[in-house]
Phi, psi and omega in degrees: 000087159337164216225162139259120184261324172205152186242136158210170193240181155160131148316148185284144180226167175247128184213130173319140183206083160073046183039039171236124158311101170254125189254098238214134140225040146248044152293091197229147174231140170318199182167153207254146180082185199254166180232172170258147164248129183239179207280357140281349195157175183271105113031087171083023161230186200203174187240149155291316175221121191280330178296322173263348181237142161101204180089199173288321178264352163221088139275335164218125144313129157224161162203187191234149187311311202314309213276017170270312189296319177312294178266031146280264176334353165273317174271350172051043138252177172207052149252025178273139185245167182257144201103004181293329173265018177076002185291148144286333194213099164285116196232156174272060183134213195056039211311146167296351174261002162246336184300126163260137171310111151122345113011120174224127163270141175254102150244141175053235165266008180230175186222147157252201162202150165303092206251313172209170189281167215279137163261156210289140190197134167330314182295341190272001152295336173266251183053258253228119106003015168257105188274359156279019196292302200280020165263300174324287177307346168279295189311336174249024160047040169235080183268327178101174194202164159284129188239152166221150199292121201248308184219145180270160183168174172225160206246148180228153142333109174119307175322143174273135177283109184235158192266137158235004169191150201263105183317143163335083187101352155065049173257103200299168166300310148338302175286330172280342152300347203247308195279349157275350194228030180221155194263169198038068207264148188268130205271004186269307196298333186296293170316304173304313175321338168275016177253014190254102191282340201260027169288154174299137146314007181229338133314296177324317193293325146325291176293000166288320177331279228289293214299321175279001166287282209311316173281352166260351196058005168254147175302165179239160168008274180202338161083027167229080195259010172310324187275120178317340168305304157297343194323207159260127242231104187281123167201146187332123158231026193194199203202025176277053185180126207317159171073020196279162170203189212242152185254142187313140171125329183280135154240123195278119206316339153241133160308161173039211187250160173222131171311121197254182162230161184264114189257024161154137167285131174220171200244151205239320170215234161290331190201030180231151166242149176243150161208150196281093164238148185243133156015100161287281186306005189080346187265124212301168201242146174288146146333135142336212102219151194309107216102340183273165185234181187242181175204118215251128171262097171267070175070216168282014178248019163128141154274115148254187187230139186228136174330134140299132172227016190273210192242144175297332163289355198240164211289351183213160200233142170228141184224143186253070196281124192259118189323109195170077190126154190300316166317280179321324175292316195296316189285346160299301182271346191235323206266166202235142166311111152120046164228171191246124180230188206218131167211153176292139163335162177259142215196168218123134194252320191266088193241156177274130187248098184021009208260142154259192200116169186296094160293103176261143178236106190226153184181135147236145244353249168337324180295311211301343220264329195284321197289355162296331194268306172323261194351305217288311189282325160341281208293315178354298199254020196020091168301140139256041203251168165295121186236137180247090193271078177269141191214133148203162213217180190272319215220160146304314186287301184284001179296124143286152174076019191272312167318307196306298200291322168314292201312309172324297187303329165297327174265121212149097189288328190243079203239125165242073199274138132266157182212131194234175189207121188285349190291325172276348134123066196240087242223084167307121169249192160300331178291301205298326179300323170302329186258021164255005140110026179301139193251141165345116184079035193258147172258151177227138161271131169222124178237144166154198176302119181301341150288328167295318151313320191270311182287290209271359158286327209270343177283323190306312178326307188288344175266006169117333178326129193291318173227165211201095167228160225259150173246152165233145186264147175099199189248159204300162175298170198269127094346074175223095184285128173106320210298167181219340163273068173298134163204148201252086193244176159269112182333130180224183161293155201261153195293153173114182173288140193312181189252147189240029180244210227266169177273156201226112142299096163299114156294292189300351174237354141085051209194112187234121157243186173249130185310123158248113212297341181329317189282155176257354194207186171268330168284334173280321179278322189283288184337277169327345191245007176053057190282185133282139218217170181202099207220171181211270174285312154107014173210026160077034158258312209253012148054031171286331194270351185299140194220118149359100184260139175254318182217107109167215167198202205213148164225164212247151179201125312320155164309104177320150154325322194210057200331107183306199182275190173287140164120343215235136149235146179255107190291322189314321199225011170221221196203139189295161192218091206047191168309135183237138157269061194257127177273094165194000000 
């Protein structure tokens, strides 16, 4: 008969972690007599960070005596109290390879069910002073579990544990942890997992993924969207505007950079240049796809990243730059038909896609340039979908691309264009956007100023538009779950003397230092250089941090669970092997 051993709380506090504020309840201590339990939580405990913890389906922690022994011996300590994993409910049996996901327990007056294995975060490695912990606990399958509340009562030290009903398809916690963070995944357990009613929603949603990756043969994202963490990102896949970078996921048509030559400059407006480039070697450059951007080395003066804006077909990549920032003046001012610049493959999420149906294209100033490349495949294939051509410019004079875009728009048979100029004090708000007849369930591209993307989803939304995906210039929002001093600084160099191993590009943040081993990870220098970062466990389990590696490469300490895809790094865990381009 499995035991309840210790019951323990604790409130969230704030502790200094590597001169960052982490706001933790995973600070638990026991306590004597019973408590209630509700269907959030424990009668004096609390959660820190609600997005990874806590809620309705992990409302109690639980974990086990066996894996105290287990990682005492491992660790060749014996200073563990119960609450040492953050756990509530320290117990005697319930081992993770026989509890199944879906599983109802009797302890004291209440009852639970088993909803998923513990998720993996970084904190229960500050916990515990092992910070590979949460690697660990996947990799030896003792991840520990989650309960959700069935009936409320209160529980004490000393209950007894009785199972009173057997989850569905009989999937330990173990195998569903092994089939989201483990590599060779079993594709019949992939299936019985959608037959689990009492799995997390954010399982589930990963294993609907993985499984329709398998039956379709296409990869998925990174498929682990269990982890709160992970979710999927409306994020930059493109570059019209300096630090632009690629949303995760993309294989790039050549590795690393290759010589493109510039075969000419041109003036597109008032502040804007498109330039022309080709083939160094003769050899024809792959296709595009409409919406993607390059990442450019223009020599000692930096690397960015820039829109394509040319037709997705032709023989040569255009990219268009609006003056603003040190690059863009060298590139105004400097660069010449017949010099050489190195670029990355073309690369990018925020692509126009094959579906049919109605498209609106909204882009303001600069933002104009991926939705330049849509248009261009539109007229390309003399489209017949209803196409909604929204523009706005300051002026007549800064518009770009307006000759060009008419003509696209004149071979077009269902064509809507507007163009509004802010100088006059001319806006699209909703009534206006209302009165251009956009019809319900139209797909929309939106480029431009990230207030400006947020103001035309939520107006496109309200008029029915189905779907309303967005490009962002810069770098993606920050992910660092727990941290509580958000800053809002500009990516620097990281403080002390500089580093003497190889150089580390941020694309998106427009930023190269040089590698110092002070650091332990890739993720520890863009932290130090305050890059904006996206991370959970922080030890290449939970695939939050997976990144576009654009040029060179790395090796890892520790060894991921789950070596990402090619074109991909997991900054968490590893360490540059000559000079890195990483987009971020």
């Amino acid at each position: 008969m499995a035991t309840l051993r210790s019951l323990n709380v604790g409130m969230p506090k704030d502790l200094d972690w590597h001169g960052r504020t982490v706001h933790t309840g995973i600070w638990k201590a026991p306590v004597d007599g019973p408590r209630m339990v509700r269907r959030l939580n424990i009668d004096g405990d609390g959660q820190g960070d609600l997005n990874g913890h806590g809620g309705e389906m992990r409302a109690v922690l639980v974990y086990q005596l066996d894996s105290y022994d287990y990682w005492q011996r491992h660790f060749g300590r014996d200073d563990f109290t119960y609450g040492q994993f953050g756990e509530n409910f320290t117990v005697d049996g319930l081992p993770d390879d026989e509890v199944c996901v879906g599983d109802r327990y009797r302890i004291g007056e209440a009852e639970f069910e088993v909803t998923q294995p513990r998720v993996t975060c970084y904190r229960v490695g500050m916990r515990m002073g092992e910070p590979e912990l949460p690697s660990l606990l996947v990799a030896h399958r003792r991840p520990g579990f989650y309960l959700r509340v069935i009936k409320e009562g209160r529980v004490e030290a000393g209950d007894e544990i009785v199972r009173t009903r057997v989850g569905p398809e009989e999937l330990s916690v173990a195998d569903i942890d092994a089939l989201l963070y483990l590599p060779d995944r079993d594709a019949a357990k992939l299936r019985a997992s959608l037959n689990i009613p009492a799995l997390s929603p954010g399982w589930q949603q990963s294993f609907r993924e993985l499984v329709e990756a398998l039956e379709t043969g296409t990869p998925t994202a990174d498929g682990r969207n269990a982890s709160p963490y992970s979710e999927p990102q409306p994020g930059p896949s493109s570059g019209a505007a300096e630090g632009d970078g690629q949303a995760a996921g993309v294989v790039a048509a050549w590795p690393g950079f290759r010589p493109l030559t510039v075969s000419a400059v041109t003036r597109e407006s008032d502040t804007v240049r498109s330039v022309y480039l080709e083939s160094a070697d003769g050899e024809p450059l792959p296709a595009a796809r409409p919406g993607q951007y390059l990442v450019i080395r223009f020599g000692d003066q930096g690397i960015r990243s820039y829109s394509l804006s040319s037709a997705p077909g032709s023989s040569t990549y255009r990219i268009s730059v609006k003056r603003d920032g040190v690059v863009s003046r060298y590139i105004h001012e400097h660069l010449t038909a017949g010099m050489t610049v190195e670029a990355a493959a073309p690369r990018g999420e925020f692509v126009l896609t094959d579906e049919p149906g109605p498209v609106v294209l909204v882009s303001a100033g600069i933002g104009i340039t991926p939705v330049m490349a849509m248009l261009h495949r539109l007229a390309d294939e003399r489209s017949q979908r209803p196409v909604w051509w929204i523009h706005i410019a300051r002026s007549p004079e800064q518009q770009a691309f307006a000759t060009e875009a008419a003509g696209l728009i004149e071979s077009l048979t269902d064509v809507h264009p507007q163009v509004f100029f802010t100088a006059g004090g001319h806006r699209p708000g909703k009534e206006q956007l209302a009165r251009l007849g956009i019809p319900r369930g139209a797909s929309a591209y939106v480029c431009g100023p990230a207030g400006f993307m947020e103001e035309m989803r939520v107006e496109l939304t309200e008029l029915g538009v189905g779907e309303v995906r967005t490009e962002l210039f810069g770098a993606l929002p920050s992910i660092n779950p727990g941290l509580t001093d958000a800053r809002a600084v500009q990516p620097h160099p990281p403080a002390g003397e500089p580093g003497t191993g190889p150089l580390i590009t941020f694309s998106r943040s427009g930023l190269s230092v040089p590698w110092s081993d002070q650091h332990s990870s890739l993720l520890e220098l863009a932290d130090a250089c305050d890059v904006p970062t996206r991370w959970s466990c922080r030890t290449g389990v939970c695939h939050t941090c997976v990144t576009p590696l654009i040029s060179g490469d790395v090796s890892y300490r520790p060894q991921p669970l789950e070596v990402p895809a090619a074109g991909e790094v997991l900054p968490c865990c590893s360490r540059p092997v000559g000079d890195l381009v990483l987009d971020l």
